[in-house]
C-alpha positions as CSV (number, residue, x, y, z in Angstrom):
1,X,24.5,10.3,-6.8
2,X,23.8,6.8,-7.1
3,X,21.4,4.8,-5.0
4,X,22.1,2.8,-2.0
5,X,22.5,-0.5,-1.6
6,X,20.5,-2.4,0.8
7,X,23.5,-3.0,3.2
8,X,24.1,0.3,3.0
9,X,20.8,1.7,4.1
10,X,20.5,-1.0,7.2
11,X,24.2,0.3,8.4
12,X,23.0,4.5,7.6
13,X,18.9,3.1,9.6
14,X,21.2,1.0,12.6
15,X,23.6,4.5,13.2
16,X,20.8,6.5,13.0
17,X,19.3,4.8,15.7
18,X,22.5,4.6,17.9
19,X,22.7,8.1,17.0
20,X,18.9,8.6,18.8
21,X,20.0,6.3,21.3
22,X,23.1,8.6,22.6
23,X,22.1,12.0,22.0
24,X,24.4,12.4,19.3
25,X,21.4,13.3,16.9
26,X,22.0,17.7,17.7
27,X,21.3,18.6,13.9
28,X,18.0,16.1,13.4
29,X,19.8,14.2,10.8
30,X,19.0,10.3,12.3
31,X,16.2,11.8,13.0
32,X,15.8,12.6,9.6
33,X,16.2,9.5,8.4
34,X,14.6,7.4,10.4
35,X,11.2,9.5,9.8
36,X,11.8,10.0,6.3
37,X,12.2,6.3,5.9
38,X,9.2,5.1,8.0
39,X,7.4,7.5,5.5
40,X,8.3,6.1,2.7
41,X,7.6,2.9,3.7
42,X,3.9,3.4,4.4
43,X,3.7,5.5,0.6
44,X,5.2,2.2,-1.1
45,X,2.1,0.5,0.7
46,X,-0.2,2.7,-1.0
47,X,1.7,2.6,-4.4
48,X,1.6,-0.8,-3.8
49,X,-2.1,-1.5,-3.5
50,X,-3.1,1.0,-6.2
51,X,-1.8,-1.1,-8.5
52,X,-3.2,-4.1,-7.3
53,X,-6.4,-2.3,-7.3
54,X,-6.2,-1.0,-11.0
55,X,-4.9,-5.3,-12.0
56,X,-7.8,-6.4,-10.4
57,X,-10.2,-4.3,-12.2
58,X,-11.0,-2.7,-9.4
59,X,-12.1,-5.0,-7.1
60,X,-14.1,-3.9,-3.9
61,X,-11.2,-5.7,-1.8
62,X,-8.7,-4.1,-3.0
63,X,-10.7,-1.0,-2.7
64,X,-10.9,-1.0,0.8
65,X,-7.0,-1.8,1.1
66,X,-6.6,1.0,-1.0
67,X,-8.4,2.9,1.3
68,X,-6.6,1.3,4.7
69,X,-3.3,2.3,3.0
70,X,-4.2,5.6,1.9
71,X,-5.9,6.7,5.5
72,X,-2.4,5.5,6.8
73,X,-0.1,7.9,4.8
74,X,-2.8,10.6,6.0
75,X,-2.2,9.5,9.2
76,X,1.2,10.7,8.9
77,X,0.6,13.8,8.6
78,X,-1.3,14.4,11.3
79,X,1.0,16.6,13.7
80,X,-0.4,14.4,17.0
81,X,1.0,11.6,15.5
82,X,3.3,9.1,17.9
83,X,6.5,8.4,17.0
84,X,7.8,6.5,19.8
85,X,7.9,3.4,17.6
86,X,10.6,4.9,15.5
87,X,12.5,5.5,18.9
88,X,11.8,9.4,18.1
Protein backbone atom coordinates (compact mmCIF):
# COMPACT_ATOMS: atom_id res chain seq x y z
CA UNK A 1 0.00 0.00 0.00
CA UNK A 2 1.55 3.20 -0.82
CA UNK A 3 1.29 6.40 1.13
CA UNK A 4 -1.00 9.13 0.76
CA UNK A 5 -0.57 12.16 -0.76
CA UNK A 6 -1.30 15.24 1.06
CA UNK A 7 -4.42 16.07 -1.04
CA UNK A 8 -5.49 12.97 -0.43
CA UNK A 9 -5.37 12.92 3.32
CA UNK A 10 -7.21 16.61 3.52
CA UNK A 11 -10.13 15.15 1.11
CA UNK A 12 -10.12 11.34 3.46
CA UNK A 13 -9.78 14.37 7.22
CA UNK A 14 -12.68 16.88 5.33
CA UNK A 15 -15.23 13.47 4.67
CA UNK A 16 -14.47 12.28 7.86
CA UNK A 17 -15.62 15.22 9.38
CA UNK A 18 -18.78 15.58 7.15
CA UNK A 19 -19.15 12.07 7.98
CA UNK A 20 -19.27 13.23 12.08
CA UNK A 21 -21.19 16.07 11.05
CA UNK A 22 -24.30 13.78 9.53
CA UNK A 23 -24.25 10.84 11.52
CA UNK A 24 -23.02 8.84 8.82
CA UNK A 25 -19.94 7.71 11.07
CA UNK A 26 -22.15 4.00 12.36
CA UNK A 27 -18.84 1.89 12.19
CA UNK A 28 -16.35 4.67 13.99
CA UNK A 29 -14.28 4.81 10.96
CA UNK A 30 -14.20 9.05 10.62
CA UNK A 31 -14.02 8.69 13.86
CA UNK A 32 -11.13 6.66 13.46
CA UNK A 33 -9.39 8.88 11.54
CA UNK A 34 -9.88 11.90 12.81
CA UNK A 35 -8.50 10.65 16.36
CA UNK A 36 -5.83 8.61 14.95
CA UNK A 37 -4.61 11.62 13.14
CA UNK A 38 -4.84 14.18 15.93
CA UNK A 39 -2.64 11.54 17.64
CA UNK A 40 -0.21 11.46 15.49
CA UNK A 41 0.11 14.83 15.18
CA UNK A 42 0.96 15.58 18.84
CA UNK A 43 3.75 12.13 18.68
CA UNK A 44 5.55 14.03 15.61
CA UNK A 45 5.75 16.98 18.21
CA UNK A 46 7.52 14.94 20.56
CA UNK A 47 9.74 13.20 17.83
CA UNK A 48 10.19 16.50 16.84
CA UNK A 49 11.65 18.06 19.85
CA UNK A 50 13.67 14.98 20.85
CA UNK A 51 15.74 15.61 18.26
CA UNK A 52 16.21 19.02 18.73
CA UNK A 53 16.99 18.26 22.13
CA UNK A 54 19.71 15.55 21.36
CA UNK A 55 21.23 18.58 18.29
CA UNK A 56 21.41 20.97 20.89
CA UNK A 57 23.39 18.90 23.29
CA UNK A 58 20.89 18.78 25.46
CA UNK A 59 20.05 22.04 26.20
CA UNK A 60 17.75 22.85 29.33
CA UNK A 61 15.25 24.67 26.84
CA UNK A 62 14.78 22.13 24.78
CA UNK A 63 14.50 19.95 27.79
CA UNK A 64 11.51 21.42 29.07
CA UNK A 65 9.89 21.37 25.43
CA UNK A 66 10.72 17.89 25.48
CA UNK A 67 8.98 17.58 28.50
CA UNK A 68 5.76 19.98 27.38
CA UNK A 69 5.56 17.63 24.34
CA UNK A 70 5.95 14.49 25.99
CA UNK A 71 3.23 15.39 29.04
CA UNK A 72 0.97 16.17 25.93
CA UNK A 73 1.01 12.63 24.20
CA UNK A 74 0.35 11.36 27.92
CA UNK A 75 -2.27 13.51 27.98
CA UNK A 76 -3.82 11.59 25.31
CA UNK A 77 -4.18 8.80 26.93
CA UNK A 78 -5.93 9.86 29.65
CA UNK A 79 -9.53 8.30 29.21
CA UNK A 80 -11.16 11.92 30.60
CA UNK A 81 -9.72 13.45 27.83
CA UNK A 82 -12.01 16.05 25.59
CA UNK A 83 -12.42 15.64 22.26
CA UNK A 84 -14.76 18.15 21.29
CA UNK A 85 -12.09 19.92 19.38
CA UNK A 86 -11.85 17.10 16.91
CA UNK A 87 -15.72 17.53 16.54
CA UNK A 88 -15.85 13.88 18.35
Amino acid sequence: MGKLTESELVQALKKAAEMREYGQDLDFIAKSLLSLNYRFGVLQKVVAATKIYLHSGQNTAEYSRLIKTLREAERLDDSNHDDSHLGL
